[in-house]
C-alpha positions as CSV (number, residue, x, y, z in Angstrom):
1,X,111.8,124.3,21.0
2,X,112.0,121.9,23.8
3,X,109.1,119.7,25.2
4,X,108.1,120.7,28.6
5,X,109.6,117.6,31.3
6,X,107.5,115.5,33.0
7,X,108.2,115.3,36.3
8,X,108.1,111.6,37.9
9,X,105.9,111.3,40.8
10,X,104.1,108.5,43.0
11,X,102.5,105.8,41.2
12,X,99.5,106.7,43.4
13,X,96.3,107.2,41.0
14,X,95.5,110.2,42.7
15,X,98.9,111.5,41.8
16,X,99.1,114.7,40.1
17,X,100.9,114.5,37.1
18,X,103.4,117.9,37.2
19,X,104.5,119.6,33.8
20,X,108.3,121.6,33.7
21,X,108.9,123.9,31.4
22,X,112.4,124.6,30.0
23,X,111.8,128.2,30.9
24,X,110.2,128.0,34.2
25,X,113.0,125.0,34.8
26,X,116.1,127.7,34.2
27,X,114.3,129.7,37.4
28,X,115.0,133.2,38.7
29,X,117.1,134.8,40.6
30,X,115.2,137.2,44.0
31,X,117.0,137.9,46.9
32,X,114.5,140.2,48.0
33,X,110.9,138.9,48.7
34,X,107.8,141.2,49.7
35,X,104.2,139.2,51.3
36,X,101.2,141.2,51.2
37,X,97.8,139.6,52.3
38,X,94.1,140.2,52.7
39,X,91.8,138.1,54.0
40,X,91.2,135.6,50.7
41,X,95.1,135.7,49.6
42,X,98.7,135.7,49.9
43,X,100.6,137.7,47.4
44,X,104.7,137.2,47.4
45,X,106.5,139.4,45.3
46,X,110.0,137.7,44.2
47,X,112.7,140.7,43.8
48,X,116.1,141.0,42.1
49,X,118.0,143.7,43.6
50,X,121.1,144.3,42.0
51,X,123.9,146.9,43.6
52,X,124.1,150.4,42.9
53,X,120.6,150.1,40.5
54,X,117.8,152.3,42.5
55,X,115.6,150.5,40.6
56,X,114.4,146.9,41.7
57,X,112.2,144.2,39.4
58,X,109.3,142.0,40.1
59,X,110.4,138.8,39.0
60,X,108.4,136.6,39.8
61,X,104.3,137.3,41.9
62,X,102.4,134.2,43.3
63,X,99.4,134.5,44.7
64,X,98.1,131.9,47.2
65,X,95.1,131.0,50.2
66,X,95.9,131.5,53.1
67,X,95.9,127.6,53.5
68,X,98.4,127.1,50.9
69,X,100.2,129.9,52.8
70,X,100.9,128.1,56.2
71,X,101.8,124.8,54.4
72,X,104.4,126.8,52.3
73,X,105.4,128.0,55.5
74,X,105.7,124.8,56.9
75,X,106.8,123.0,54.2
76,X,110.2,125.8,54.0
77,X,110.6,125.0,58.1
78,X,110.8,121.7,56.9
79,X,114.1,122.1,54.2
80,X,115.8,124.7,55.7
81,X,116.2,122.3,59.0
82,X,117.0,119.6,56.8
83,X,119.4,122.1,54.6
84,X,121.4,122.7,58.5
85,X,120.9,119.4,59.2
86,X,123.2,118.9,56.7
87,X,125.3,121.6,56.0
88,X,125.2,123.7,59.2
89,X,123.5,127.1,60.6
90,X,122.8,129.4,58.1
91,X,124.3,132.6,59.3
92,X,122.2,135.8,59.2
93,X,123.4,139.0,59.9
94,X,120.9,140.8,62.5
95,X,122.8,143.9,62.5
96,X,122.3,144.5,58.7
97,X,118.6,145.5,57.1
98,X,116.3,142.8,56.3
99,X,117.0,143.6,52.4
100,X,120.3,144.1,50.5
101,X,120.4,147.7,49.8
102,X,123.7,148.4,49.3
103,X,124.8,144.6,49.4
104,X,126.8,146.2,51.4
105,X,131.1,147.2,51.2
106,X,132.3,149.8,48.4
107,X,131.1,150.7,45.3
108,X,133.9,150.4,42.5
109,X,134.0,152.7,40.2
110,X,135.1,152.5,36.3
């Protein structure tokens, strides 16, 4: 089995020394995401929907404060300006739902 990577950080001695598994480093695929909240915590549900499967999968829940909330919020702002910045507008289709159903077009059959 692999040994978790050490990610490099600032050679600050208040820096946080952050641990990547191999595992958590491979990722997973949502592109669906559901945000519930009370008044203590954020919960975001990470979703894989695939085409033609009713059925959809939690892949991934984090749960964070509110605090941690509005910086993640700022914080994705921050790269998907930088993302256009750099490689254009993303385009979003208003017309379609918020979620990918269908994903849209035909089904194919077998």
């Amino acid at each position: 089995m692999n040994e978790p990577q050490e990610i490099p950080g600032p050679q600050d001695p208040n820096a946080i020394n952050i641990e990547l598994s191999e595992a958590i480093a491979e990722g997973e695929y949502a592109n669906l995401a559901m945000i519930a909240h009370s008044s203590s915590e954020f919960v975001i549900d990470f979703i894989r929907l695939m085409p033609g499967v009713p059925k959809a999968k939690v892949k991934a829940r984090i749960i964070v404060t509110p605090e941690h909330a509005k910086r993640l919020l700022s914080a994705l702002a921050d790269n998907v300006e930088r993302f256009e910045q750099t490689f254009g507008p993303i385009k979003q289709q208003n017309d379609m739902p918020s979620y990918p159903l269908g994903f849209g077009g035909t089904v194919g059959e077998a």
